[in-house]
PDBQT receptor file of N, H, CA, C and O in Angstrom, charges set to zero:
ATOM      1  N   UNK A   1       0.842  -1.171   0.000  1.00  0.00    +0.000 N 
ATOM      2  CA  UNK A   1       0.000   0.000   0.000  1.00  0.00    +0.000 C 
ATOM      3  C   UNK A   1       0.891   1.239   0.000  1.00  0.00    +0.000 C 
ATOM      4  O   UNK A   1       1.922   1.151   0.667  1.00  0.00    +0.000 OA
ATOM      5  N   UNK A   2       0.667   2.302  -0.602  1.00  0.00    +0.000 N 
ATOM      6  H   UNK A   2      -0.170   2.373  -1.144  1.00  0.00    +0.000 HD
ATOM      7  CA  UNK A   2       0.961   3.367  -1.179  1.00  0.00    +0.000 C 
ATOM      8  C   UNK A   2       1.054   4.118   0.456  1.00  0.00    +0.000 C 
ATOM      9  O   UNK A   2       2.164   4.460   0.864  1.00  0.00    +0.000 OA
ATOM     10  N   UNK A   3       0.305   4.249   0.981  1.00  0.00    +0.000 N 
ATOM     11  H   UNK A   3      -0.596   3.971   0.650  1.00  0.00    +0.000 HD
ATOM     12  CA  UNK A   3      -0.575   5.692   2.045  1.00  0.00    +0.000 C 
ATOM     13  C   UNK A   3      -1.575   6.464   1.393  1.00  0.00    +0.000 C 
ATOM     14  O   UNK A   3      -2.158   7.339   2.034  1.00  0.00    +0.000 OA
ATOM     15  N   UNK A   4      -1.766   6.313   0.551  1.00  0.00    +0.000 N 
ATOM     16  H   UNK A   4      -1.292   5.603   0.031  1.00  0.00    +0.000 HD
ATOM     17  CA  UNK A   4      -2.831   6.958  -0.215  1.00  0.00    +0.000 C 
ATOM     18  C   UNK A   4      -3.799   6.946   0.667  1.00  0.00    +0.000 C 
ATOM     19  O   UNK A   4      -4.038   5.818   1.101  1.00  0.00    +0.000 OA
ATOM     20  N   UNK A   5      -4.655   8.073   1.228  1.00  0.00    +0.000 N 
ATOM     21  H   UNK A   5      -4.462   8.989   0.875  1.00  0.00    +0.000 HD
ATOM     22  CA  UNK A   5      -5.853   8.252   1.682  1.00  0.00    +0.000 C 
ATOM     23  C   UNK A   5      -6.794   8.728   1.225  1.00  0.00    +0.000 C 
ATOM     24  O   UNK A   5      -6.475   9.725   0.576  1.00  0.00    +0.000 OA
ATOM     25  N   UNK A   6      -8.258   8.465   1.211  1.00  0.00    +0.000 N 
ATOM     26  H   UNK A   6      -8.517   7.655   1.738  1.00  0.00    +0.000 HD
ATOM     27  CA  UNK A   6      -9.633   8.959   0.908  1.00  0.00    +0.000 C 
ATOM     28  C   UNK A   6     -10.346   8.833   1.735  1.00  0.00    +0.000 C 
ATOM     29  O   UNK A   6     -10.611   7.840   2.413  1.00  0.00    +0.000 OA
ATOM     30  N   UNK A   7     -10.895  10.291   1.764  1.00  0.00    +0.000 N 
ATOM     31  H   UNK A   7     -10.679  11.098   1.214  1.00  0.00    +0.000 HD
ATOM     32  CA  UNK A   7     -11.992  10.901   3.218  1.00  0.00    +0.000 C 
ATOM     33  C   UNK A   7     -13.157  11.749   2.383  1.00  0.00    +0.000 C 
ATOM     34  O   UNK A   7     -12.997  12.692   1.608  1.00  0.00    +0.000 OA
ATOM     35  N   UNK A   8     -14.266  11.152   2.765  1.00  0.00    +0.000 N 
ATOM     36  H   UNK A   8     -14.395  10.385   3.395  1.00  0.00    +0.000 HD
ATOM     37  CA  UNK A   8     -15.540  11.551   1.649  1.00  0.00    +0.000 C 
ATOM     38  C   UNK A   8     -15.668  12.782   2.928  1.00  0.00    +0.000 C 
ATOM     39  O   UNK A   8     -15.322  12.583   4.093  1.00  0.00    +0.000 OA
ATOM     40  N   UNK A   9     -16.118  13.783   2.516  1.00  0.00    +0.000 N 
ATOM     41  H   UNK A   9     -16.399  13.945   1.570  1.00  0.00    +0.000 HD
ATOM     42  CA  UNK A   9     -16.542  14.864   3.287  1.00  0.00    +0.000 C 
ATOM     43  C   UNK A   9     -18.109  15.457   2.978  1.00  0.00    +0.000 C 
ATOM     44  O   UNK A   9     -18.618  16.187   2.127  1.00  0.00    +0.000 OA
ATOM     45  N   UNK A  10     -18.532  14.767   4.084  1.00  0.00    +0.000 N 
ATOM     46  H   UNK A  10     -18.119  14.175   4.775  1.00  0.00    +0.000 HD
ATOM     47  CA  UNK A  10     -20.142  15.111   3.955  1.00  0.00    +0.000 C 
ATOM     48  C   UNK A  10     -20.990  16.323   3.372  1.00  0.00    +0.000 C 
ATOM     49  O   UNK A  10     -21.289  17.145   4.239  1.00  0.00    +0.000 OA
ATOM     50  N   UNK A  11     -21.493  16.644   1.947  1.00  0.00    +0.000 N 
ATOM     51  H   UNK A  11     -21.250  15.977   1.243  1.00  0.00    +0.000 HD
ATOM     52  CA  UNK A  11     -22.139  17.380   1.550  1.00  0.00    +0.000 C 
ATOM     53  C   UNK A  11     -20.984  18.173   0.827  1.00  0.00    +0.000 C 
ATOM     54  O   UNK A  11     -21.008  19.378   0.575  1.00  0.00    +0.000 OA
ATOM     55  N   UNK A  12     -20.027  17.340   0.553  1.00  0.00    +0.000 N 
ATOM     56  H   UNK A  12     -20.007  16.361   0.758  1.00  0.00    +0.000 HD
ATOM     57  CA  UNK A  12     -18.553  18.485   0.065  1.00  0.00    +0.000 C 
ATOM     58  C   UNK A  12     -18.538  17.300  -0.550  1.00  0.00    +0.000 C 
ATOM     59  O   UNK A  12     -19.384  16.427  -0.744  1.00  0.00    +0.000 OA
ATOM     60  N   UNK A  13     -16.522  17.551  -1.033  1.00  0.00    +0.000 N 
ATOM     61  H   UNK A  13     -15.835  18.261  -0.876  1.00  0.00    +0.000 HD
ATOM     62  CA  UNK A  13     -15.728  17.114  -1.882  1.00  0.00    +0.000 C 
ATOM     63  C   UNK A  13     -15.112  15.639  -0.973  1.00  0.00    +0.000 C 
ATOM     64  O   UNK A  13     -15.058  15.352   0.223  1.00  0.00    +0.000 OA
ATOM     65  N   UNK A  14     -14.702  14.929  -2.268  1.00  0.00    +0.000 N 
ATOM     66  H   UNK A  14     -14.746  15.162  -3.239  1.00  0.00    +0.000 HD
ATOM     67  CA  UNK A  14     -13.695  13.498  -1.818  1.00  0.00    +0.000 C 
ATOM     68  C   UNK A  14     -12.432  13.917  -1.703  1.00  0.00    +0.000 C 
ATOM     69  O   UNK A  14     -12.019  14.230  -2.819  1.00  0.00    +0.000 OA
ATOM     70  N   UNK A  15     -11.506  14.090  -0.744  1.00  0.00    +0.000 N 
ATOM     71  H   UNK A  15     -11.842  13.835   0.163  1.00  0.00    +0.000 HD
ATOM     72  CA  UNK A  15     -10.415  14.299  -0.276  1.00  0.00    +0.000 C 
ATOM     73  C   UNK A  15      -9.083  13.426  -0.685  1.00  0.00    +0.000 C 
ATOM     74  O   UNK A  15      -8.658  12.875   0.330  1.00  0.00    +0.000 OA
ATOM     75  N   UNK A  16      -8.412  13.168  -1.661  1.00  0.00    +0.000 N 
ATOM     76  H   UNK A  16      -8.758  13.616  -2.485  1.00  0.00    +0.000 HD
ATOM     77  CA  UNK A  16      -7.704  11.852  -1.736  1.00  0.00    +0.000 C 
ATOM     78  C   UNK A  16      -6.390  12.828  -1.581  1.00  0.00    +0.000 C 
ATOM     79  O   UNK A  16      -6.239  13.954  -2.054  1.00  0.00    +0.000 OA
ATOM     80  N   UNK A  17      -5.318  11.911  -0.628  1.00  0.00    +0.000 N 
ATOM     81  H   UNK A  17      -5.441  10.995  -0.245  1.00  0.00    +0.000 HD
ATOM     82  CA  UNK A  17      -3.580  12.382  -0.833  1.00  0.00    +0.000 C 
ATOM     83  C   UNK A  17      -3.270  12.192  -1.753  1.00  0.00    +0.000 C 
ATOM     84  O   UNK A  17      -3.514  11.064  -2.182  1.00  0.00    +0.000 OA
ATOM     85  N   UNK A  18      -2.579  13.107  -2.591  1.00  0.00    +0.000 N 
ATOM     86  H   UNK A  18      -2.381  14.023  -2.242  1.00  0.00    +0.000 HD
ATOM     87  CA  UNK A  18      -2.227  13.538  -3.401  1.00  0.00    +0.000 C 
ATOM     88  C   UNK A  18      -0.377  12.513  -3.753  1.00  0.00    +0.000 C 
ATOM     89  O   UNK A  18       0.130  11.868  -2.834  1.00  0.00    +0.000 OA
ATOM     90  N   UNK A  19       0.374  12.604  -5.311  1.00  0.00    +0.000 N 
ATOM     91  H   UNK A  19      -0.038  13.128  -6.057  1.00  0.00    +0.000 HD
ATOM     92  CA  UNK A  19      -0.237  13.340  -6.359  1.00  0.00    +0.000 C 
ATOM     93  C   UNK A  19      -1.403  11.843  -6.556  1.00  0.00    +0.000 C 
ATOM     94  O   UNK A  19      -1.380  10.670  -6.183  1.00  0.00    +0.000 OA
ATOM     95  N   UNK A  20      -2.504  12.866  -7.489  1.00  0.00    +0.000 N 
ATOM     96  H   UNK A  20      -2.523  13.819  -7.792  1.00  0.00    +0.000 HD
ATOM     97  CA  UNK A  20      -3.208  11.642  -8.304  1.00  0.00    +0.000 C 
ATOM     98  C   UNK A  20      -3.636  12.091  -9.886  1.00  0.00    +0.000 C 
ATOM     99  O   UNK A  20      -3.678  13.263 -10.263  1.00  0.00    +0.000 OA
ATOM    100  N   UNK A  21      -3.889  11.122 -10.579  1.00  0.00    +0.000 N 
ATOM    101  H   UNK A  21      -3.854  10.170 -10.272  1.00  0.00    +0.000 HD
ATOM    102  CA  UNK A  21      -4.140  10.604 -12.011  1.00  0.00    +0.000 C 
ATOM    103  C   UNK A  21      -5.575  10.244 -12.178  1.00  0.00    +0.000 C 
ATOM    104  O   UNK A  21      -5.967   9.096 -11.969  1.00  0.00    +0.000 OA
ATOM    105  N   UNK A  22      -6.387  11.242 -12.564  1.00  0.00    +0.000 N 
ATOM    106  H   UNK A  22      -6.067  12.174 -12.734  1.00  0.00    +0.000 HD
ATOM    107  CA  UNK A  22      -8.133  10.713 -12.736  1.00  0.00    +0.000 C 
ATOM    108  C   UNK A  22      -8.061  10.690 -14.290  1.00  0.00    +0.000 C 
ATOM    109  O   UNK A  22      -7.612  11.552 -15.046  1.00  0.00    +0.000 OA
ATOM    110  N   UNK A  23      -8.628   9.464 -14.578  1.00  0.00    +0.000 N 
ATOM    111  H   UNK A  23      -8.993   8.764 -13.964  1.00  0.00    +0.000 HD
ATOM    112  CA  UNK A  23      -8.967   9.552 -16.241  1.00  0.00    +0.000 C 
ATOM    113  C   UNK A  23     -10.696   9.226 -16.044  1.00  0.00    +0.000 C 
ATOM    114  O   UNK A  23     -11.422   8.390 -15.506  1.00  0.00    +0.000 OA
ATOM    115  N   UNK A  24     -10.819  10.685 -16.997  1.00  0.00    +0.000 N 
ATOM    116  H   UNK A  24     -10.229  11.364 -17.435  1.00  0.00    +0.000 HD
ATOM    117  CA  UNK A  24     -12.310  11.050 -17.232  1.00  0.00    +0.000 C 
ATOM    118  C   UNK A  24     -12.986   9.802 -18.173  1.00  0.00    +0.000 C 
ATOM    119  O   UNK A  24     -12.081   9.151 -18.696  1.00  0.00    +0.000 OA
ATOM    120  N   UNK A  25     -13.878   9.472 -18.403  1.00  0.00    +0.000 N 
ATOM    121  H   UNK A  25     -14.613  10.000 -17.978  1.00  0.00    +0.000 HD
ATOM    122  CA  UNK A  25     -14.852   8.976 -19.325  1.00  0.00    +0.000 C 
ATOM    123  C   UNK A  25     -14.672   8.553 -20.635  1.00  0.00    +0.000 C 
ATOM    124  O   UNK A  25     -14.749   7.458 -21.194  1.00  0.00    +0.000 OA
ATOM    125  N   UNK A  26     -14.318  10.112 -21.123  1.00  0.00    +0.000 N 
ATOM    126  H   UNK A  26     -14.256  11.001 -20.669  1.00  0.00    +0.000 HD
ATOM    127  CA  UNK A  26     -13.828  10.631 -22.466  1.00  0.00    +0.000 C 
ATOM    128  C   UNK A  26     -12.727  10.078 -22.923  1.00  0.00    +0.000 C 
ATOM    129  O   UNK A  26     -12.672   9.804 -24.122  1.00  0.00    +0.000 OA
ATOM    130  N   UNK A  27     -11.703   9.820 -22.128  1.00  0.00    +0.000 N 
ATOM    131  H   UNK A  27     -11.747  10.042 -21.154  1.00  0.00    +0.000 HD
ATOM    132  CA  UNK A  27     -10.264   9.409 -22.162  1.00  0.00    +0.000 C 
ATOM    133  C   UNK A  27      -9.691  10.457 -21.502  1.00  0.00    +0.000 C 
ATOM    134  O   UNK A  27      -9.215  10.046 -20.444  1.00  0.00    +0.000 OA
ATOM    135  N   UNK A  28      -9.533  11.571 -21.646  1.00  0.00    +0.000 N 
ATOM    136  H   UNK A  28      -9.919  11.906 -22.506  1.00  0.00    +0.000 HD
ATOM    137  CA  UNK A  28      -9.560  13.008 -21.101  1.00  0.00    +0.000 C 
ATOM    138  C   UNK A  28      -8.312  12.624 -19.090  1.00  0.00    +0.000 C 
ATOM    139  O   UNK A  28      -8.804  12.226 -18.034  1.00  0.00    +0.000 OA
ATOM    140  N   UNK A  29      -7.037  12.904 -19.305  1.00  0.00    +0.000 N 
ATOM    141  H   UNK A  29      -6.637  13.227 -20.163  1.00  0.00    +0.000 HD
ATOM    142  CA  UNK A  29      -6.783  12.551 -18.291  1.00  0.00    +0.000 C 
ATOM    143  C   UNK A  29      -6.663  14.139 -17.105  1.00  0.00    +0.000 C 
ATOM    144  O   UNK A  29      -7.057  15.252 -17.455  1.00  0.00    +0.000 OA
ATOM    145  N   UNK A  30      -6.208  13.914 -16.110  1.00  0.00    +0.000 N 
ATOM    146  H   UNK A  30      -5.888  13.011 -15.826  1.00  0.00    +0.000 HD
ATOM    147  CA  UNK A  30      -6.391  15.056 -15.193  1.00  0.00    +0.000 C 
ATOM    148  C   UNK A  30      -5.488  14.728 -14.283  1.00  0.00    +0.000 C 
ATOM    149  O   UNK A  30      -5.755  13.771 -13.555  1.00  0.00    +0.000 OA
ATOM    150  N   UNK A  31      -4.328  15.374 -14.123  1.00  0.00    +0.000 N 
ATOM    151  H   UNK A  31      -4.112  16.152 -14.714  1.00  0.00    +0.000 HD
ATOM    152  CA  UNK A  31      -3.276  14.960 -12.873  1.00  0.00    +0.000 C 
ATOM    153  C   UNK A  31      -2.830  16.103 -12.288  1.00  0.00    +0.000 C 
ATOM    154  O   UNK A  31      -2.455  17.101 -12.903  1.00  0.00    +0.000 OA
ATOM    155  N   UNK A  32      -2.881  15.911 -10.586  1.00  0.00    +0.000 N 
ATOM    156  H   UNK A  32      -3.186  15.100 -10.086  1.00  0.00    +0.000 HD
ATOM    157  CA  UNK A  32      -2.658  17.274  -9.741  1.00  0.00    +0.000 C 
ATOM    158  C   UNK A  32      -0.937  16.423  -8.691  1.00  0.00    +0.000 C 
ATOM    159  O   UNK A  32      -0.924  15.386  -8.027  1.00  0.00    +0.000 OA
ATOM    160  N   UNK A  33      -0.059  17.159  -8.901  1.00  0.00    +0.000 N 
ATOM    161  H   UNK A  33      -0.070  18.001  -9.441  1.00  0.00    +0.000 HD
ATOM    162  CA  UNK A  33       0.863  16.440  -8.065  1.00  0.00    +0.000 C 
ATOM    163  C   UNK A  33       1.259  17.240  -6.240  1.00  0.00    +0.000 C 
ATOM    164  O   UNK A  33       2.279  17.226  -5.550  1.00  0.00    +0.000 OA
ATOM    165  N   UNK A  34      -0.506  18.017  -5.979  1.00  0.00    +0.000 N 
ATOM    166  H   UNK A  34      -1.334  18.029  -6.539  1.00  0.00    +0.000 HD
ATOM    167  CA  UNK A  34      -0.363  18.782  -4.823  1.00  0.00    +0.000 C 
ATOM    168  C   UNK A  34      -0.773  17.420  -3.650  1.00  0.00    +0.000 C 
ATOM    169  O   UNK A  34      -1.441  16.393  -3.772  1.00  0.00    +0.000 OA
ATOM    170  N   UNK A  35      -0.035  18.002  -2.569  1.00  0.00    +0.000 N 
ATOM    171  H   UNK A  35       0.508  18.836  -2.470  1.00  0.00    +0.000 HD
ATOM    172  CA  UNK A  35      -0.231  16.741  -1.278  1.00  0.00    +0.000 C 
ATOM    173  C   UNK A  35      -1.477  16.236  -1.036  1.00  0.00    +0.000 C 
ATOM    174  O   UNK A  35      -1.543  15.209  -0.361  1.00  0.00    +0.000 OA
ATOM    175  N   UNK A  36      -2.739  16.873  -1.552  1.00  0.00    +0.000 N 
ATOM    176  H   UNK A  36      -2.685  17.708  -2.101  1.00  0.00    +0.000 HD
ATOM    177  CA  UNK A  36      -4.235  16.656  -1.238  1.00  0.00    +0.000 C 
ATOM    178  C   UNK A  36      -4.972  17.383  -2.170  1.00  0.00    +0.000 C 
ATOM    179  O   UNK A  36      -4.744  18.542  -2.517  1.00  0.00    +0.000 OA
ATOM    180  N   UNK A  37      -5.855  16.661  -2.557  1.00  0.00    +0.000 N 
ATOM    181  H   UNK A  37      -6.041  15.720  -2.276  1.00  0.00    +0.000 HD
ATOM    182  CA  UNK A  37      -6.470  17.120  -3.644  1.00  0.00    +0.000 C 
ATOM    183  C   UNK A  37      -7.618  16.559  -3.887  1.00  0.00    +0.000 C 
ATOM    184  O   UNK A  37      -7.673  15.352  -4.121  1.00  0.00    +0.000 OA
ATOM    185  N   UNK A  38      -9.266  17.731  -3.864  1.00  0.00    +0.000 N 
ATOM    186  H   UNK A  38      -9.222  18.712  -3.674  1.00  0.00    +0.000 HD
ATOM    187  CA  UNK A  38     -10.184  17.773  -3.830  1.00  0.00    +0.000 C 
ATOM    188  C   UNK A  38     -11.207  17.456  -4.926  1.00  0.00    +0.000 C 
ATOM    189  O   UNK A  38     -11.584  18.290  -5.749  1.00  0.00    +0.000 OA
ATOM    190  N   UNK A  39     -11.629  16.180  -4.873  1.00  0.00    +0.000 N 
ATOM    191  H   UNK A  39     -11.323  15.502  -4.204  1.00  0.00    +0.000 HD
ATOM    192  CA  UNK A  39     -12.856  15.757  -6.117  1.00  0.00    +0.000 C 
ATOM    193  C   UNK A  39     -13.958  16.115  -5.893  1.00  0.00    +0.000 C 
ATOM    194  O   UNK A  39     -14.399  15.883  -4.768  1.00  0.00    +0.000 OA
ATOM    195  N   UNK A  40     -14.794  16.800  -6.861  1.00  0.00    +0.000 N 
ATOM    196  H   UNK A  40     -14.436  16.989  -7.775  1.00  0.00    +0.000 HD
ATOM    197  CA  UNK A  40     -16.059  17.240  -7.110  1.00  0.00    +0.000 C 
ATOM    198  C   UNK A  40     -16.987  16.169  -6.998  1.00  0.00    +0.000 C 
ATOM    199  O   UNK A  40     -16.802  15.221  -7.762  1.00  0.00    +0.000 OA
ATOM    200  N   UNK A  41     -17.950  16.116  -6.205  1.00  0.00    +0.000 N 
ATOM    201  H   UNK A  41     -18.099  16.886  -5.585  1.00  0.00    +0.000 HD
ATOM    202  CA  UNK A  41     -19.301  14.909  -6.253  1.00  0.00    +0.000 C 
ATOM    203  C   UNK A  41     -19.845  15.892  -6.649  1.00  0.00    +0.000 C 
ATOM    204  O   UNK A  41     -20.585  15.364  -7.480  1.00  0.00    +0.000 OA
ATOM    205  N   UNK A  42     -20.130  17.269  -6.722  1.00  0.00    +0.000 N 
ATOM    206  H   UNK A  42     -19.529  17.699  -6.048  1.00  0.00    +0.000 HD
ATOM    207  CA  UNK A  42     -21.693  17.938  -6.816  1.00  0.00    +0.000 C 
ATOM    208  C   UNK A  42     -21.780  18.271  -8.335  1.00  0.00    +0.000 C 
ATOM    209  O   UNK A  42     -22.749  18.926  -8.720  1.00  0.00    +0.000 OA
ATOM    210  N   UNK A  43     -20.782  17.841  -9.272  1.00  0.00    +0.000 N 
ATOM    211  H   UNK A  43     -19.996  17.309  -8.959  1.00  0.00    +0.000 HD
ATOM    212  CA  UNK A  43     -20.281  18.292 -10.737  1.00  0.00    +0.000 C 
ATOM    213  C   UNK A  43     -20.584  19.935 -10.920  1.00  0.00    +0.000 C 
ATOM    214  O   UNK A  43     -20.504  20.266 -12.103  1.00  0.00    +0.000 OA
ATOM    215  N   UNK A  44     -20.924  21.071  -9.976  1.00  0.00    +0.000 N 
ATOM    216  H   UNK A  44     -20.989  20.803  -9.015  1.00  0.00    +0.000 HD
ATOM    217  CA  UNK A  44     -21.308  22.200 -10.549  1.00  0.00    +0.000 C 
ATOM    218  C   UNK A  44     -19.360  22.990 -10.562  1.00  0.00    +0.000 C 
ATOM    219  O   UNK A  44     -19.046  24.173 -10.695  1.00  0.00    +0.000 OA
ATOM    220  N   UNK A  45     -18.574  21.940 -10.399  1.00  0.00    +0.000 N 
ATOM    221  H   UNK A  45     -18.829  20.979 -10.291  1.00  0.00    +0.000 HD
ATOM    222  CA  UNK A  45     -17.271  23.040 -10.176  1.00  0.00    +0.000 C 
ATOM    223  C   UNK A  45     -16.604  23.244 -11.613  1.00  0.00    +0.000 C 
ATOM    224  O   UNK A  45     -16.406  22.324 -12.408  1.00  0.00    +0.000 OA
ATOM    225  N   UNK A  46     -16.395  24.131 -11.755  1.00  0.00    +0.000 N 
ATOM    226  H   UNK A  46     -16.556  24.878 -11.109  1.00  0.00    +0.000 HD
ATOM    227  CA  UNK A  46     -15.852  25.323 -12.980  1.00  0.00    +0.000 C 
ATOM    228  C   UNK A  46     -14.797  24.460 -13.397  1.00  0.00    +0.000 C 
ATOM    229  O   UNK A  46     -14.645  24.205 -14.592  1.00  0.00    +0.000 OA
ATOM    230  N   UNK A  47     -13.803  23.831 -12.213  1.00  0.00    +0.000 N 
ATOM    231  H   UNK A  47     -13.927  24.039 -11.243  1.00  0.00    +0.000 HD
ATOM    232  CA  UNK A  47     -12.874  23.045 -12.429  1.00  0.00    +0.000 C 
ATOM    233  C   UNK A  47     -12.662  21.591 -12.290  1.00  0.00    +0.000 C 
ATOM    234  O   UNK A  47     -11.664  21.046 -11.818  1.00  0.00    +0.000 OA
ATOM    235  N   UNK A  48     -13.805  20.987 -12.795  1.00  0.00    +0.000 N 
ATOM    236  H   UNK A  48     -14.616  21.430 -13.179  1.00  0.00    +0.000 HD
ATOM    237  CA  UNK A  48     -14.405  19.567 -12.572  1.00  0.00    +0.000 C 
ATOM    238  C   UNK A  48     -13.274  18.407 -13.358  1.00  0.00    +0.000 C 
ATOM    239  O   UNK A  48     -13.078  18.622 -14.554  1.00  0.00    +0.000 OA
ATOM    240  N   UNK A  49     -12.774  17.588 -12.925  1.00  0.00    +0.000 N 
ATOM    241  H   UNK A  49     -12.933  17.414 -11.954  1.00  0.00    +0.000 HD
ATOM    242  CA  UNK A  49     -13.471  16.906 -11.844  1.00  0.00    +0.000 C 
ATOM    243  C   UNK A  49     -12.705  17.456 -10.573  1.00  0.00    +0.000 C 
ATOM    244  O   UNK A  49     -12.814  16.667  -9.634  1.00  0.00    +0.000 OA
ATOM    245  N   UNK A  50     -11.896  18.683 -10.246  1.00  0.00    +0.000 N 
ATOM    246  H   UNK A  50     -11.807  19.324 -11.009  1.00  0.00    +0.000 HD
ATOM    247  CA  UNK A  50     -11.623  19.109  -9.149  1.00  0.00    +0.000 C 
ATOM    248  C   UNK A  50     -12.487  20.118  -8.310  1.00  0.00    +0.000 C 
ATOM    249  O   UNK A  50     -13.321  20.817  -8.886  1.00  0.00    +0.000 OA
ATOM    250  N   UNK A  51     -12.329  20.185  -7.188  1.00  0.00    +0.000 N 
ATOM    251  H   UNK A  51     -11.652  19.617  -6.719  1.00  0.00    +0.000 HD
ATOM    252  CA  UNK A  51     -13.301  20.669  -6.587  1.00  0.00    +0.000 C 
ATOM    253  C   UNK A  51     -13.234  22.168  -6.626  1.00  0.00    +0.000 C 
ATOM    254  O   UNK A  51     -12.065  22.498  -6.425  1.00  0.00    +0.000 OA
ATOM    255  N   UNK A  52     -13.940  23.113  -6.786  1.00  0.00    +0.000 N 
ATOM    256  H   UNK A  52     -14.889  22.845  -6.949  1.00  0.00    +0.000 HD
ATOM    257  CA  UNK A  52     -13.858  24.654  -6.571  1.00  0.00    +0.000 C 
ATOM    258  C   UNK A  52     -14.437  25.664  -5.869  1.00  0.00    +0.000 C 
ATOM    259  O   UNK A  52     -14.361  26.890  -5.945  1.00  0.00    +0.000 OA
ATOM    260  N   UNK A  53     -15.308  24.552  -4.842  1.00  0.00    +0.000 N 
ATOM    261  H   UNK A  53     -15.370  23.556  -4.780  1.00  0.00    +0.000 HD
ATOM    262  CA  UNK A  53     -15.971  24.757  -3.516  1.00  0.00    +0.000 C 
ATOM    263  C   UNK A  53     -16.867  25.427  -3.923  1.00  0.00    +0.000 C 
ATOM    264  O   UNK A  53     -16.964  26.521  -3.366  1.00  0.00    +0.000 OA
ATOM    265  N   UNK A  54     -18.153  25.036  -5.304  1.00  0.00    +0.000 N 
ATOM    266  H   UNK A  54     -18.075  24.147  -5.757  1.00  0.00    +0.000 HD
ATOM    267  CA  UNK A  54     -19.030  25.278  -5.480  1.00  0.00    +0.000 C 
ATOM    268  C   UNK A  54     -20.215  24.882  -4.824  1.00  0.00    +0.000 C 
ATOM    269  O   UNK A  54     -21.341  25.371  -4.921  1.00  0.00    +0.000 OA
ATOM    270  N   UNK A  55     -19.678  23.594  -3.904  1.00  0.00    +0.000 N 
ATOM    271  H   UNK A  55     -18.763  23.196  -3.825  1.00  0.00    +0.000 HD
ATOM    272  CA  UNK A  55     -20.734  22.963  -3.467  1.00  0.00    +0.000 C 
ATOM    273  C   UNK A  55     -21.325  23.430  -1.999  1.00  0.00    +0.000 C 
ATOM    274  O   UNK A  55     -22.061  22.817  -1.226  1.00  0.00    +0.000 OA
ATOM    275  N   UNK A  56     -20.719  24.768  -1.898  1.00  0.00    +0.000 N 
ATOM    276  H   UNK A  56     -20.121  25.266  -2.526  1.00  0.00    +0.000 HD
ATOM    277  CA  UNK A  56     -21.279  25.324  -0.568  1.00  0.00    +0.000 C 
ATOM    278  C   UNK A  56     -22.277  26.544  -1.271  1.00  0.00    +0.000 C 
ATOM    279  O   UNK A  56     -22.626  27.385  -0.443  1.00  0.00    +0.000 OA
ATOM    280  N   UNK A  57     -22.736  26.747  -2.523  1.00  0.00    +0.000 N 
ATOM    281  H   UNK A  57     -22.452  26.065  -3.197  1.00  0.00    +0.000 HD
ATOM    282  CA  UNK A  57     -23.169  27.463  -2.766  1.00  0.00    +0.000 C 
ATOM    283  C   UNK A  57     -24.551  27.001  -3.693  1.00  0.00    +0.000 C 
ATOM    284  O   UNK A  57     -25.349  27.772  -4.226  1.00  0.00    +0.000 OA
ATOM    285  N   UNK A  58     -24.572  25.595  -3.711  1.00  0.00    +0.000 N 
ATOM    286  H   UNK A  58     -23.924  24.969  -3.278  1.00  0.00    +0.000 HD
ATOM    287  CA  UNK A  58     -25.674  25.120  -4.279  1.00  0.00    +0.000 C 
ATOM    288  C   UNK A  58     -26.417  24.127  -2.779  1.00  0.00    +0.000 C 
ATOM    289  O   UNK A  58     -25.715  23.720  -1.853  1.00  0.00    +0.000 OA
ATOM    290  N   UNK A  59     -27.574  23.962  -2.852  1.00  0.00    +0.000 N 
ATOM    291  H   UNK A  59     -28.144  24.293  -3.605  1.00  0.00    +0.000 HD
ATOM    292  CA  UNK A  59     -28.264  22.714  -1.538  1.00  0.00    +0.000 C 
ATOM    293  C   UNK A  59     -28.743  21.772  -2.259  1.00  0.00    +0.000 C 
ATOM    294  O   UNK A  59     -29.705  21.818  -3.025  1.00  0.00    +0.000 OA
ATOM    295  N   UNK A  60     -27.939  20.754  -1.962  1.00  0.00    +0.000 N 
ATOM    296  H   UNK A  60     -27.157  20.717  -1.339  1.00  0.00    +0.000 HD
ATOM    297  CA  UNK A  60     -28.099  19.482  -2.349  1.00  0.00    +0.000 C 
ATOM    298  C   UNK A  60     -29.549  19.089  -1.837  1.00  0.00    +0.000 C 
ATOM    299  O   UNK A  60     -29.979  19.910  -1.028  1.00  0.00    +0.000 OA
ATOM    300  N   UNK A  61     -30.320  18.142  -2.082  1.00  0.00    +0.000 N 
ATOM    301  H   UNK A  61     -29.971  17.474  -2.740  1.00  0.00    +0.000 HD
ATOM    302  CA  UNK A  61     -31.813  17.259  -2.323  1.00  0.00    +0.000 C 
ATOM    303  C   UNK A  61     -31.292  16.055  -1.159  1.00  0.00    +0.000 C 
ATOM    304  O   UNK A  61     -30.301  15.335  -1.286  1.00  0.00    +0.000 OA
ATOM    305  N   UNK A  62     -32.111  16.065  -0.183  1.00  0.00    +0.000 N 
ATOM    306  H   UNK A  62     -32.915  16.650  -0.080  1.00  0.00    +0.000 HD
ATOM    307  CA  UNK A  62     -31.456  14.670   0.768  1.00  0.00    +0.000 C 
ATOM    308  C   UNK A  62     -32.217  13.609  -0.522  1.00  0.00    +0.000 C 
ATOM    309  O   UNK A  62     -33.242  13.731  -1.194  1.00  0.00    +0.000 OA
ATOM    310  N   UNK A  63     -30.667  12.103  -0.417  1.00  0.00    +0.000 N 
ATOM    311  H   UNK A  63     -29.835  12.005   0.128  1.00  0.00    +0.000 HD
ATOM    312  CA  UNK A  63     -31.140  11.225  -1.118  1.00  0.00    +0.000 C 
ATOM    313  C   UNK A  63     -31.627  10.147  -0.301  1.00  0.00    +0.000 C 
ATOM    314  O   UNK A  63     -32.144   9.160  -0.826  1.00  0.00    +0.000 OA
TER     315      UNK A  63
């Protein structure tokens, strides 16, 4: 094991230690080599799939 950590943060972003490598859908890759680094669940961030702390400005629907 790496140390790699992931911490879901309630009504926010997925927290993973950093660096990491997300490959989008598309093929489309995305790599941040900062110590921690914030994934978008709410998709409204400008800088998706990273987080841009849009999600304190929209209210999520309890599921």
């Amino acid at each position: 094991m790496t140390g790699t950590r992931v911490q879901v943060v309630p009504k926010g972003p997925v927290l993973v230690s950093g660096p990491v490598r997300i490959e989008m859908p598309d093929g489309h890759v995305v790599e941040s080599d900062r110590f921690m680094v914030a994934i978008c669940t709410c998709a409204r961030s400008k800088e998706y799939p990273l987080c841009d702390t849009s999600h304190r400005r929209c209210r999520r629907t309890p599921s």
